[in-house]
C-alpha positions as CSV (number, residue, x, y, z in Angstrom):
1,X,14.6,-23.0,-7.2
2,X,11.6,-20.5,-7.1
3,X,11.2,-17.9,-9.7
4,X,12.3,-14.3,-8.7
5,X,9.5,-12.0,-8.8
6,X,9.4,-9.7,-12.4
7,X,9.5,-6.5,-10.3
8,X,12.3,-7.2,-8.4
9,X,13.9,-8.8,-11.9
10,X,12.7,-5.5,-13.6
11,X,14.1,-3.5,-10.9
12,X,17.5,-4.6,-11.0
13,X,17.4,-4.6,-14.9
14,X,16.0,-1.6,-15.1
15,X,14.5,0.6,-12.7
16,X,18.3,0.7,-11.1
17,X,19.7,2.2,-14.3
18,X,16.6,4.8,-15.2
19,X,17.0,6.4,-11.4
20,X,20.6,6.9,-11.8
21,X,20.0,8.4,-15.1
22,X,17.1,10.4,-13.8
23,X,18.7,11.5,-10.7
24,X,22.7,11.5,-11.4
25,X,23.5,9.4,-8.4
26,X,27.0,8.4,-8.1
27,X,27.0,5.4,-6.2
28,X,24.6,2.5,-6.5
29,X,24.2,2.2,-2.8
30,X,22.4,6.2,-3.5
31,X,19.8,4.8,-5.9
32,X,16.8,3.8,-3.1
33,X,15.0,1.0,-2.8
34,X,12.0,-0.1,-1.0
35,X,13.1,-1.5,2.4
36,X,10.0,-3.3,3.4
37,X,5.8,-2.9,3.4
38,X,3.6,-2.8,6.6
39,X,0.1,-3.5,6.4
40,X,-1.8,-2.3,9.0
41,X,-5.7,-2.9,9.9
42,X,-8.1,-2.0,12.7
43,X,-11.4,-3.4,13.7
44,X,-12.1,0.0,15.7
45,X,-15.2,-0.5,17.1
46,X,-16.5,-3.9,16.4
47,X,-19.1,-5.4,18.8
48,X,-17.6,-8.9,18.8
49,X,-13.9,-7.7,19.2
50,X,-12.4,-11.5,19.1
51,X,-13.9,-12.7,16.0
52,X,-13.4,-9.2,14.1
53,X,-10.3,-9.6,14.8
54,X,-10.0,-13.3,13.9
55,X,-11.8,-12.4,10.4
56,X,-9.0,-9.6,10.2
57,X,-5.8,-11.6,10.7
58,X,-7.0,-14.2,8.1
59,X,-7.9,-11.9,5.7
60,X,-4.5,-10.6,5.9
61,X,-2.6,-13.7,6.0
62,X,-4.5,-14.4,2.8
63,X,-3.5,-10.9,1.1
64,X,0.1,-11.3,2.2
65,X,1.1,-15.0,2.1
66,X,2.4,-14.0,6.2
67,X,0.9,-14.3,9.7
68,X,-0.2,-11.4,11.1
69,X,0.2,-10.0,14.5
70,X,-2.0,-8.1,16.6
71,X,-1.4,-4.8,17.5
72,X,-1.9,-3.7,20.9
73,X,-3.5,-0.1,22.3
74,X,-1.0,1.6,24.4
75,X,-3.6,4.2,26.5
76,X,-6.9,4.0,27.9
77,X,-8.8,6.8,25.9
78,X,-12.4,7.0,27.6
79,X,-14.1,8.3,25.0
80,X,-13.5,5.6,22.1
81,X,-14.2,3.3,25.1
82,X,-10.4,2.1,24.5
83,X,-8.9,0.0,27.5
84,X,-5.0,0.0,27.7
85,X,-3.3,-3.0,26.0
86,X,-6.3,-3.6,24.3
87,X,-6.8,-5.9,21.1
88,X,-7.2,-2.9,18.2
89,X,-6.0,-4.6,14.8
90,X,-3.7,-6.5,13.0
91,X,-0.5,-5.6,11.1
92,X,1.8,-7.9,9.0
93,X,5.4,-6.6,7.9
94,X,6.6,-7.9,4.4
95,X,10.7,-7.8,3.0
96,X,12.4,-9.1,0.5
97,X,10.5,-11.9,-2.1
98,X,7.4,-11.8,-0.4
99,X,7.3,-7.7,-0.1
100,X,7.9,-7.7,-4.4
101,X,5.0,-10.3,-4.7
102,X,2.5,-8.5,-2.9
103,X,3.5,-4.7,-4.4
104,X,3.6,-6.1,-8.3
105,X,-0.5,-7.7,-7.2
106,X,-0.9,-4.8,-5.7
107,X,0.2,-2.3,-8.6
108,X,-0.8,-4.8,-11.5
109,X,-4.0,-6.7,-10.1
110,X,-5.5,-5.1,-7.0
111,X,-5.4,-0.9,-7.9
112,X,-7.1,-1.0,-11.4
113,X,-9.9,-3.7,-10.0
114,X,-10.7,-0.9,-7.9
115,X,-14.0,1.1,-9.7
116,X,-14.0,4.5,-11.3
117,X,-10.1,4.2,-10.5
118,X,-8.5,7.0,-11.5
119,X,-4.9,6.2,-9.7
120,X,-3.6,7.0,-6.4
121,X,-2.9,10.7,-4.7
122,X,0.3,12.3,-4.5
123,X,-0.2,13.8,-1.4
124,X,0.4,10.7,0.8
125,X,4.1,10.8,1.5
126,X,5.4,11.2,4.6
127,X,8.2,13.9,4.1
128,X,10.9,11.1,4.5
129,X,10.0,8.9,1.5
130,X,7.5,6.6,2.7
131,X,4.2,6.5,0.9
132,X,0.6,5.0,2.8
133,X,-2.1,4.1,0.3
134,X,-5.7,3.5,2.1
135,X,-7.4,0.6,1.0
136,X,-11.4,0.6,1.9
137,X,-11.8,-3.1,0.8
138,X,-10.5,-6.5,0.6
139,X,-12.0,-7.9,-2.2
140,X,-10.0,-6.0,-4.2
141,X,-7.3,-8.7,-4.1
142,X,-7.9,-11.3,-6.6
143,X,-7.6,-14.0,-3.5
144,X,-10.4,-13.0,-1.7
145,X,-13.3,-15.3,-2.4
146,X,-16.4,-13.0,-2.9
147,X,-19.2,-15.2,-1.2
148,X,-16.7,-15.6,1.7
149,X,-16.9,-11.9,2.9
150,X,-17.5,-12.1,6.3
151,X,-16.9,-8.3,6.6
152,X,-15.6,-5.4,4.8
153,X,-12.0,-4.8,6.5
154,X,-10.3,-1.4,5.2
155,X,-6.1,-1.7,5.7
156,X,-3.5,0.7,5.0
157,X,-0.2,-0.1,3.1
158,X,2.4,1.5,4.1
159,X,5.9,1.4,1.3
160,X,9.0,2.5,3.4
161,X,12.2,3.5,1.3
162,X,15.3,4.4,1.4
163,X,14.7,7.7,-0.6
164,X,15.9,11.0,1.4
165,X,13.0,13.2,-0.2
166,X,9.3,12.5,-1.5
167,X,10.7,13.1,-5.1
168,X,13.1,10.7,-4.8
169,X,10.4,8.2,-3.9
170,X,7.7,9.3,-5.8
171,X,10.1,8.5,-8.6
172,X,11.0,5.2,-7.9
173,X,7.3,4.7,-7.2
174,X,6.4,5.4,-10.2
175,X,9.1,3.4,-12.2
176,X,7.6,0.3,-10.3
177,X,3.9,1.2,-12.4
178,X,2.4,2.8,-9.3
179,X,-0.5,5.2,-10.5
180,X,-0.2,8.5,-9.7
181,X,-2.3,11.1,-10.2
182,X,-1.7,14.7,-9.6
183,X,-5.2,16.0,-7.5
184,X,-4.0,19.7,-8.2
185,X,-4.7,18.9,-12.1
186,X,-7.9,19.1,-13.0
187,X,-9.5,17.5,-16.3
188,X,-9.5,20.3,-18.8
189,X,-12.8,21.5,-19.2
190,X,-13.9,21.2,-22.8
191,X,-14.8,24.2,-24.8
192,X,-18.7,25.0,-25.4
193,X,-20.0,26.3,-28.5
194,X,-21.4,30.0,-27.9
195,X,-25.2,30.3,-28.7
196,X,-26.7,31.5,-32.1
């Protein structure tokens, strides 16, 4: 039998316990829990639109141990020279095992490889608990084979919960190890010496 992953072990050994403390809930079924993780990419304007999108899904598949599918346009918009039912991306939907895999490399591995990273904005929730973290670059992910970098392919991530309120998921959130960082707080400027 295959090992659990530690952040699903840590969060029914502890995570469960510190957001019914935190929070008061009364019921376990209250406490909330991620549901399942979408990650979604586009190849927007690329000039070969097949292979962009070839390099796309296999990048994913090898970010997310899942097969992607492609994601289809819905309208004709003239000006981005979009044809209805068009080829626009690739999105892979993660749950269970697989989901906890992917969020503890992407918490623990993929964020802090990141340069000057200085943790992720508060600002990108949803209103209903969901949280979308832009990523600009694949090679983030500690499978991604440098010299094999066909093309730089930005993705969103988007973690769906359970949580009623952004608190409520910004809490759990941040129990997992996600790293916040409050935008409206600015580094304190230090204090200069007044001249002679």
């Amino acid at each position: 039998m295959t090992q659990e992953p530690e952040l699903l072990t840590e969060y029914k050994t502890r995570i469960l316990g510190a957001m019914r403390e935190k929070h008061g809930y009364k019921n376990i079924h209250q406490i909330p829990k991620i549901s399942k993780v979408v990650i979604n990419t586009c190849i927007g304007s690329a000039q070969d639109t097949k292979e962009a999108l070839e390099i796309a899904k296999s990048e994913l598949t090898t970010i997310s141990g899942q097969r992607p599918v492609t994601t289809i346009s819905k309208k004709a918009i003239s000006n981005f020279k979009l044809r209805e039912e068009q080829a626009i991306g690739a999105k892979v939907t993660l749950r269970g095992r697989i989901m906890y895999e992917f969020l503890e490399r992407l918490i623990k591995t993929a964020l802090p490889r990141i340069r000057d990273f200085r943790g992720v904005s508060t600002r990108a929730f949803d209103g209903n608990g969901n949280y979308t973290l832009g990523v600009t670059d694949q090679s983030i992910f500690p499978e991604i084979e440098l010299d094999r970098i066909k093309k730089n392919i930005g993705f969103d991530v988007t973690i769906v919960t359970t949580a009623r309120t952004n608190a409520e998921a910004k809490s759990l959130l941040t129990e997992m190890g996600m790293p916040f960082v409050d935008k409206a707080k600015k580094a304190p400027v230090k204090a200069t010496e007044p001249a002679a």
